[in-house]
N, C-alpha and C positions, 0 to 999 in steps of 0.2 A: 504494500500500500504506500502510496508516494505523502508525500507532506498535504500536499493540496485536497487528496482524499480524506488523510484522518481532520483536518481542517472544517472541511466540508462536513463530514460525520458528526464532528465534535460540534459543530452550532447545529445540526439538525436536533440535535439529542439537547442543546441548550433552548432550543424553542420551547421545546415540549417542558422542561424544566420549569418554565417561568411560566407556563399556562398553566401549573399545576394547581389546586385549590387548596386553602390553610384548611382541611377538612380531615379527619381522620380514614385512614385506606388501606388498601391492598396499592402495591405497584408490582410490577412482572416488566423485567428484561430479558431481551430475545435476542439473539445473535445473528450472522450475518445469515443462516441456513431460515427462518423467521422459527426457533425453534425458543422455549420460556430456556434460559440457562439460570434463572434466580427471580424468587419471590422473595415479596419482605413485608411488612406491615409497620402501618406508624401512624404515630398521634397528628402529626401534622405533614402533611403528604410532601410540598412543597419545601419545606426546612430537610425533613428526610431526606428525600431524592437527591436536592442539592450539595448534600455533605457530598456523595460520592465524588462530585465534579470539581471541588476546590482544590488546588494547587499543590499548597500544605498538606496532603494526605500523604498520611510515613509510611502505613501500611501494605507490606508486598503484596499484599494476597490480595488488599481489594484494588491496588490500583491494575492486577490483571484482571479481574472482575470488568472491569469499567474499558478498560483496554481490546473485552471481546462485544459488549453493548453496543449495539446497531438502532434497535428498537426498545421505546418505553411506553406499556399501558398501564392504565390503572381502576380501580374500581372504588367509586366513593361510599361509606357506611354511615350510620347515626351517632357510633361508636365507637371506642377502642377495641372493647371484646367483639366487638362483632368484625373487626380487622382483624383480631387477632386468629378467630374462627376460620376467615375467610382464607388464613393465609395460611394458615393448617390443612385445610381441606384443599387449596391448590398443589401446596407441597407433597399430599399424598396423591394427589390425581397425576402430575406432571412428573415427580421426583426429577426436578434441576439440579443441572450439575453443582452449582456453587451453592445448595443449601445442605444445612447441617443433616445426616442420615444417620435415623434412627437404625442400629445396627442390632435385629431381630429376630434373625434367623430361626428359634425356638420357636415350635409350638406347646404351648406349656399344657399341660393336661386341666380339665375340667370335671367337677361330677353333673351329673347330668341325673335330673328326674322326668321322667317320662309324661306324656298328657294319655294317661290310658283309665282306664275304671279301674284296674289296680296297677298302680302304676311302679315302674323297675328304678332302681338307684343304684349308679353305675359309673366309673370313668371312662372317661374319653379325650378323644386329642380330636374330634372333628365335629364340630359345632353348626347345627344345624336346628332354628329354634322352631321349626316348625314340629318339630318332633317332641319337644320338652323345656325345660326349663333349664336354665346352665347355671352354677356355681361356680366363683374361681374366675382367672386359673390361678393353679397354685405353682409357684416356683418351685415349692419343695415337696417333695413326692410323702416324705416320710410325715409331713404336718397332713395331707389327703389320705392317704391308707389308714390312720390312728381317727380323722370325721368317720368312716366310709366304717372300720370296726365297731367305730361307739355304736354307729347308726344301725351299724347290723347286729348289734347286740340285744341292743333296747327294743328294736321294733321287726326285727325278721322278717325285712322284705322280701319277695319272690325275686329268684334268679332264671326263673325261665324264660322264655323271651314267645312262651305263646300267645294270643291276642284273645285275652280269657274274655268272656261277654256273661251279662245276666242268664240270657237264652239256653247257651251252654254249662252256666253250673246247673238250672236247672235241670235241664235234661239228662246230664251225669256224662257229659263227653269229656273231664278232664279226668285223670287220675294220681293222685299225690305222688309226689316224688323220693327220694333219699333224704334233700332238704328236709320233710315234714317228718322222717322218723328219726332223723337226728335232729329234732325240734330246733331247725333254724329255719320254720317254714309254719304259719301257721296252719294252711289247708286250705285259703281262702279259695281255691279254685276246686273247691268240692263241697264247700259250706261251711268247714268248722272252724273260719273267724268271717266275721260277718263286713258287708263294704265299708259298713261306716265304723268300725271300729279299726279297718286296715288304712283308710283316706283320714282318720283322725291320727295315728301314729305316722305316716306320711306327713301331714301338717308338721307337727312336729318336730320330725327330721326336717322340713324346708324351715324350721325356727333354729334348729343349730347351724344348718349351712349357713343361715343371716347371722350366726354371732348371738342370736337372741335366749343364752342359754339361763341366765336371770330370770326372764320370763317365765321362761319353762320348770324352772325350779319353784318358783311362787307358785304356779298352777299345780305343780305335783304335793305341794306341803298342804296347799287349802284343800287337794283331795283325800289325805292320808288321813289330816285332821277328822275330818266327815264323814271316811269310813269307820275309823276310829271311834267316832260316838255310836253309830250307830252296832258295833261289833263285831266290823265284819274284817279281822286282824286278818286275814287269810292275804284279802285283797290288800287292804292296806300294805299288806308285807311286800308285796308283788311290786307296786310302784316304789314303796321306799328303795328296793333292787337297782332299780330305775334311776331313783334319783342320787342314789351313793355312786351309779358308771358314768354320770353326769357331771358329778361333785367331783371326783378323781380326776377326771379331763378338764375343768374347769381348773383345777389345781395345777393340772402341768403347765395350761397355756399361759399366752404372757397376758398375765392381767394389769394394766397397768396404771389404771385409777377406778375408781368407782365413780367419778361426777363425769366425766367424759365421757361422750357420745356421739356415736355419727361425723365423726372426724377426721377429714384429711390430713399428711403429713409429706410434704415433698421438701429436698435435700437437693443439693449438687455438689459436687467433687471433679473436681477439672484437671487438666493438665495441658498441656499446648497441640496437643491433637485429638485427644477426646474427653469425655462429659460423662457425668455419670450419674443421674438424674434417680433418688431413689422412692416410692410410694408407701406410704403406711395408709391402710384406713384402719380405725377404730370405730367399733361398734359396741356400745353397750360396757363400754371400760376395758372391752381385750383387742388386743389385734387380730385382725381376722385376715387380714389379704397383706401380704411386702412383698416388693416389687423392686428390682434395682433396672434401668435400664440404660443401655448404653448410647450415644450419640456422637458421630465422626464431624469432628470439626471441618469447613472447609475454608471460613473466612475468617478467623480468629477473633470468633463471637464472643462476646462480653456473659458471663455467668448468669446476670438480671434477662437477655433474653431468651437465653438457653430455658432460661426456668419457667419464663412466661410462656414459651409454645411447649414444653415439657406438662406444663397444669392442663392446659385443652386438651393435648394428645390423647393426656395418663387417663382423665377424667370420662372423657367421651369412651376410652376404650373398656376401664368396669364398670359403665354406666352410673358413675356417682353423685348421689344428692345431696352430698356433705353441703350444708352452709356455709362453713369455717374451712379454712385451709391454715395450717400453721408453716412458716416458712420462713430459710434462715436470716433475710435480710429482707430490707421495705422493696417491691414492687414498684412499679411507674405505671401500672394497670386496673383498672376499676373493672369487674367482673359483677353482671347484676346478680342481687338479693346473694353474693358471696363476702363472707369479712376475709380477709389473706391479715393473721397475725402472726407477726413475731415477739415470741412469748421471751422474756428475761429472767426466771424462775417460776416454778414449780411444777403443776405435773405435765402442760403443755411445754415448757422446755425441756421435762424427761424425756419426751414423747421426740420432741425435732433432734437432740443427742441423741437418743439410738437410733435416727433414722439415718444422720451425719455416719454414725459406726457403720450404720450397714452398706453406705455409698461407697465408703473407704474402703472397706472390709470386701467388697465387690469387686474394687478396681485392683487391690492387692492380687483376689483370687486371678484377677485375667492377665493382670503381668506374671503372675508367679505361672500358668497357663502356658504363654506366647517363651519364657523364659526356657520351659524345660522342652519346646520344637525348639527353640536354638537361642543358645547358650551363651553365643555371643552378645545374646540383647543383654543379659544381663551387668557381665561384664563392661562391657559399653554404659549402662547407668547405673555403676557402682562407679565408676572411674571420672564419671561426669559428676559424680553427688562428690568426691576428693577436687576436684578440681573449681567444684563452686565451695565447699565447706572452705580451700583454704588458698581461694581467689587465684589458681594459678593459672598462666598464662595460654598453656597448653594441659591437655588430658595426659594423665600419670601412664601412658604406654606402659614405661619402665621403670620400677621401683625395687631401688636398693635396701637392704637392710642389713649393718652391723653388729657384732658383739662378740667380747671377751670371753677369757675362760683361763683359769690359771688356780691353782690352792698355793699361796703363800710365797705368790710368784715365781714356783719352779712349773718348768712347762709350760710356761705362758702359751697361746695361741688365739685366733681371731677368727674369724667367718665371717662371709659375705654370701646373701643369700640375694639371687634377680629375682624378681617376680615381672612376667610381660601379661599383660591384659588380665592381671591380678592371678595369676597362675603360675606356680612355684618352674623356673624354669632352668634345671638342676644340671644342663651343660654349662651353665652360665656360673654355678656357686664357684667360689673358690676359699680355701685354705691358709691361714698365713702362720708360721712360725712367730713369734715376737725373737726379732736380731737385737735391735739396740736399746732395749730398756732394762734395767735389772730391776728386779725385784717388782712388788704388786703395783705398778701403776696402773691403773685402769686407762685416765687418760693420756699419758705417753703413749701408751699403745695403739690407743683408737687412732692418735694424729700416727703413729707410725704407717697403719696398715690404709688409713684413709689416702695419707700421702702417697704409698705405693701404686694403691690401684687404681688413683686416679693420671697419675704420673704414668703410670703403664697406659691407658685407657687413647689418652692425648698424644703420647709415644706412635703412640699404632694405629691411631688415626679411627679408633674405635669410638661407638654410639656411648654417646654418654648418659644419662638415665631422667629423667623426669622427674625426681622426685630421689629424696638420700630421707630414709628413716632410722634413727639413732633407737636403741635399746635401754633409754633412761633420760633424763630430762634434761633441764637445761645446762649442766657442766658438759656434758656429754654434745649437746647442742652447739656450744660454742666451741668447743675444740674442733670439730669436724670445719664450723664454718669459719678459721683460721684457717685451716689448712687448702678447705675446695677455694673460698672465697678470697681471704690476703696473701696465701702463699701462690696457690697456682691457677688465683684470677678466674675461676669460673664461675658460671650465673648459673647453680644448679638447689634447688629450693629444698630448705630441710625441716625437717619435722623430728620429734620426739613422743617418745609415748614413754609416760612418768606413770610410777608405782605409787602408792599408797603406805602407810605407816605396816599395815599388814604385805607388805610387799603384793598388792593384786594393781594391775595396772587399772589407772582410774581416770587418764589426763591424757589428751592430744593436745602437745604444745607444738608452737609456730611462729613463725615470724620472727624480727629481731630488735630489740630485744623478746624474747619468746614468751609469747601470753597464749591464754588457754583457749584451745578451739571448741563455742558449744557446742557440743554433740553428748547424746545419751548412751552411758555406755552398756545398756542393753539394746541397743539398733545394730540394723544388718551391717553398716558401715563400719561401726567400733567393734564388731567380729571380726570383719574383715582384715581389720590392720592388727588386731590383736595376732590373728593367724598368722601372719608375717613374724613378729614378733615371736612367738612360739618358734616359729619352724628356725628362726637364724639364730635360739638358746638351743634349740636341739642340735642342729648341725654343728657348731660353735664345743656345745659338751660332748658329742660322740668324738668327736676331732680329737678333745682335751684327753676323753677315757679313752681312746687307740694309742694314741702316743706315749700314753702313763705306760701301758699295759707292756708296749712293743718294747719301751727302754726296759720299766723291769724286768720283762721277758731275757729280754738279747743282751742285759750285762750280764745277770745269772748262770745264763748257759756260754755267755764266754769266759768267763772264770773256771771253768771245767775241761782242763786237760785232756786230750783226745778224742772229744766232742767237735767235730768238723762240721761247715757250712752245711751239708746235705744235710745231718742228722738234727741239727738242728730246726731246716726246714721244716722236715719229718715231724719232728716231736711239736713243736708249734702247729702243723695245719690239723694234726690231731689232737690235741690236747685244749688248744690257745694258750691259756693260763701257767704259770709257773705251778699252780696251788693243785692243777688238776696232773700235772707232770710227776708231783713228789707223792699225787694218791694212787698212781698208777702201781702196777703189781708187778714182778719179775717178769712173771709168764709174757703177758701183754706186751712191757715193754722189750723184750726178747723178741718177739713178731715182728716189732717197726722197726728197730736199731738192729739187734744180733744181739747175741749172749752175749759178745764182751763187752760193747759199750755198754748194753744194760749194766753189767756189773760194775764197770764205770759209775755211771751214772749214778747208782744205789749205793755205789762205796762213796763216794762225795754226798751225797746227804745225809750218809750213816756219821762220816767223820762231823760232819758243821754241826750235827745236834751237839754230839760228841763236847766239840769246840767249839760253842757257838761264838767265841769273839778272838 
C-alpha cells in the first residue's frame, strides 16, 4: 500500500469517526476482505472509536489492530448493558480475530431430569431441553456423583429408560426389575409406589439440585414433628433417615454463611496473554455451581473489561437471577435491577477471597498443565521471575554457584557447580585444590578459586555466566565481587543466599552494597536457588570426602614394604577404605594379592598394633 492509499484510508475511517454519536454502542471493524476482525462496546461511541486513531497510542497490539481497519459500523442502544449485550452476542456470532477468546473447549457434564410421568435422573454431556430439565454443569465430577448418590439414596428413582404411561401400569405391561428387589426401585411401574408420591420425591430432588436443601430440611422436621404426635414412629423414623443423608451432605459442602442468598461471585487473575475469569453462585448460604474460565488475550485488554463481558457471558450461560454480583474492584457499568458490590469484610468478602483462590489456583493448574508437555516453559519462567526479582539485564541462561570444604584447613578444596536453563549441567562442574592459602580461610579461598576460573574463563575466550551465586552472604559476596568486578573488571551480577542463626538458608541477598531480595522462602523460586545451593555443598563435600579418603588411603599403603602400585590398585578398587583392608581375612586377601603379600600385608598391621607409635 503506497503513502497516498493509507492516506486516503486513514481520513475515510476519520469521517466516519467524527459522525459518530456521544451515545452509548456497539462499533464492528472490518478489514480490507469486508470481513468484522473486532467488536467492542462503549459508553460513549465517539470518544471510544477515536482513542484508536490518536497518535500517542504506545500500544503494539492495537496500533496493528487499526493498521488492518478498512471499514467502521456501529449500532446505537438506550444503554450501556444493552452495549455490553450486544457486543457479547456479536463476539459469539462473528468470533473476530482481535477479540478476546473464551478458550472452552470442555463440555462439562450436567444432571439432567427428564419431562416424563415418572421421570429419570441422570448425567449427561448433551443438552437438549426439550427432553428435560438441566442442572449444572458441574466442573467437578466428584461434587455431581456425591448430588446424583444423595439423590439416589433418598428417593430411588427408576433407571430404566422405558416410556412407562398410566394405560400401561394399569394393564400390567411392565415388570419390576433387579433395581426393585435390591430396593433401589420403588415398583412405581407396577403400582407399589404411587405417581404422586414418586413426582413429590422428584420435586425434591429438583430442591437439592437448586441448592435449596434448608428448605427441605424444614419441611422434613415439621413432618416428623406431626407424625410424631400423632404415633406413627415407624414413618417418622423413615424420613428422619432422610433427613440425617441430607444433614451429612449438607455438612461436607461448602456452606459459607447463612444470611447469603442467591448470589453471584466473579474474580479475575491475568497475566499478559490470558484471563482467568472465575464464577461462584450461592444459593441458600452454600455454593452450588464454581466455575473458572479461561480467556486468550488478543489486544492487551484492561482487567475492568475483561470482567464486564466475562459477567454477560458467565450469566447468560447458567441462566442467573442473582440480583447482587460481588466483584473485586468498582465497574464502569450499570447493569438493570443488578447491585455489582465490592465487599471490604465479612462474609461477602469471604465469598470474593475464595473465588480470587480459585482463579489463581486454576491458572496454576494450567501452567503446571502446559509445563509438564514441555519443560522448557517452565524453565523459561522460572528464569524470567530471577531476572525480574533481581532486575537483571539479561535472563540467568547460566548460573554459577561456589563453595568450600576443608576440617581445620587441611585438604582444603572448592567446587563450582553451572547450572544452564536452571539445570545442573555436570560437564561444566569443576574441582579446585586450594594452592595458596594455608590454613581455614574460607574467604582466601573463594577469591582464590573465583580468580582462577574466571581468569581461565577470559583466557579461553569462554561464555561467561549470567549470574555468580555465592554459598553464604554478604562476606562471601564481597570477596567474589573484588575479584570478578576490581581485579578482572567484569560486569557479571552476584547474589548470595544467607543462612539463618539455625544454619537453614533464609535470605537472597543482592546488589551492592547487598540488601535482601523479597521473596518467600516457601515459593517455587526460593527452591529453586536453594537446589543450586544444595547440589554445589554436595559436590564441594564429596570432592573434600575422596581426597580425605585417597590420601589416607595411599600414605598407609605406601608405608608398607613390598606392596607395589598394582597391588595397591587391587586392594583399593576392592576394599576402598583402609578400615575395610585391615577387616579383610587371610583367605580373601590371598585371592586378590597372593599369599605373600597377604602375609605382608597382615604382618604390618600385626607389628603397628604391636607398636603403635
Amino acid at each position: 500500500m503506497t503513502k497516498e492509499e493509507r492516506e486516503e484510508r486513514r481520513e475515510y475511517l476519520m469521517q466516519i469517526v467524527r459522525r459518530l454519536p456521544d451515545k452509548p454502542g456497539s462499533y464492528q471493524y472490518y478489514d480490507q476482505n469486508g470481513e468484522i476482525i473486532y467488536v467492542g462496546k462503549a459508553k460513549n461511541l465517539k470518544n471510544r472509536v477515536s482513542s484508536y486513531f490518536h497518535t500517542e497510542v504506545d500500544r503494539f497490539k492495537t496500533k496493528v489492530l487499526v493498521s488492518k481497519i478498512w471499514d467502521i459500523s456501529y449500532t446505537v442502544v438506550n444503554t450501556e448493558e444493552d452495549a455490553l449485550l450486544l457486543e457479547n452476542s456479536l463476539i459469539k456470532k462473528y468470533n473476530p480475530r482481535y477479540n478476546v477468546l473464551l478458550k472452552d473447549g470442555k463440555t462439562y457434564p450436567s444432571i439432567c431430569i427428564t419431562n416424563e410421568l415418572f421421570p429419570r435422573i441422570f448425567k449427561t454431556r448433551n443438552i437438549n431441553k426439550k427432553w428435560g430439565t438441566y442442572y449444572g454443569p458441574y466442573s467437578h465430577q466428584g461434587s455431581m456423583n456425591a448430588i446424583l448418590e444423595l439423590i439416589k439414596s433418598l428417593y430411588h428413582p427408576r433407571t430404566c429408560k422405558f416410556p412407562i404411561t398410566k394405560e400401561g401400569i394399569e394393564k400390567g405391561k411392565y415388570s419390576v426389575c433387579l433395581d426393585y428387589h435390591i430396593k433401589n426401585c420403588g415398583g412405581a411401574c407396577v403400582g407399589k409406589q404411587s405417581i404422586e408420591e414418586y413426582q413429590q420425591n422428584i420435586q425434591q430432588a429438583r430442591e437439592i439440585l437448586k441448592g435449596n436443601t434448608r428448605k427441605i430440611l424444614r419441611e422434613m422436621r415439621e413432618e416428623m414433628q406431626a407424625l410424631a404426635e400423632e404415633l406413627r414412629f415407624e414413618e417418622a423414623e423413615i424420613i428422619k433417615r432422610k433427613y440425617d443423608l441430607i444433614s451429612q451432605y449438607v455438612a461436607k459442602s461448602e456452606v459459607v454463611s447463612h444470611v447469603v442468598d442467591n448470589i453471584d461471585v466473579m474474580s479475575i487473575t491475568s497475566d499478559e496473554k490470558n484471563a482467568y475469569i472465575n464464577y461462584i453462585h450461592v444459593n441458600n448460604g452454600s455454593i452450588n455451581q464454581s466455575f473458572t474460565f479461561e480467556y486468550k488475550k488478543k489486544l492487551d485488554e484492561k482487567d475492568e473489561d475483561l470482567l464486564a463481558l466475562g459477567i454477560v457471558e458467565i450469566r447468560e450461560r447458567f441462566k442467573s437471577t442473582a440480583k447482587e454480583i460481588i466483584v473485586p474492584f468498582e465497574l464502569d457499568i450499570e447493569l438493570e435491577g443488578i447491585t455489582l458490590t465490592v465487599p471490604q469484610r465479612g462474609d461477602k468478602k469471604t465469598l470474593l477471597d475464595l473465588s480470587i483462590m480459585n482463579g489463581k489456583q486454576y491458572k496454576l493448574d494450567i501452567l503446571k498443565q502446559a509445563e509438564k508437555l514441555n519443560p522448557e516453559q517452565k524453565s523459561t519462567r522460572l528464569m524470567k521471575q530471577i531476572q525480574d526479582a533481581l532486575k537483571l539485564p539479561t535472563l540467568p541462561y547460566q548460573i554459577e554457584c561456589f563453595d568450600n570444604s576443608n576440617i581445620s584447613g587441611t585438604d582444603a578444596v572448592a567446587a563450582c557447580v553451572v547450572f544452564k536453563k536452571l539445570k545442573p549441567s555436570k560437564n561444566d562442574y569443576r574441582k579446585y585444590n586450594i594452592k595458596t592459602v594455608v590454613g581455614p580461610d574460607d574467604y582466601a579461598s573463594m577469591k582464590e578459586v573465583v580468580r582462577r576460573r574466571y581468569s581461565r574463563l577470559v583466557e579461553e575466550n569462554e561464555r561467561l555466566p549470567d549470574l555468580i551465586i555465592t554459598d553464604g552472604g554478604k562476606g562471601q559476596m564481597e570477596v567474589v565481587r573484588e575479584v570478578v568486578e576490581d581485579e578482572l573488571h567484569l560486569n557479571i551480577p552476584i547474589a548470595g543466599l544467607a543462612k539463618n542463626d539455625r544454619h537453614r538458608t533464609n535470605e537472597l541477598l543482592y546488589g551492592f552494597p547487598p540488601v535482601v531480595v523479597g521473596m518467600s522462602t516457601k515459593s517455587e523460586l526460593f527452591h529453586v536457588l536453594t537446589q543450586i545451593q544444595d547440589e554445589v555443598h554436595r559436590f564441594a563435600i564429596t570432592f573434600h570426602r575422596d581426597k580425605r579418603s585417597k590420601r589416607a588411603l595411599h600414605s598407609e599403603l605406601d608405608d608398607i614394604k613390598g606392596i607395589g602400585t598394582k597391588t595397591k590398585e587391587a586392594l583399593i578398587a576392592k576394599y576402598k577404605t583402609m578400615k575395610n583392608i585391615k577387616a579383610a581375612d587371610k583367605e580373601e586377601l590371598t585371592i586378590i594379592i597372593g599369599k605373600s603379600k597377604a602375609e605382608i600385608l597382615l604382618n604390618y598391621f600385626k607389628n603397628k598394633e604391636q607398636n603403635p607409635l
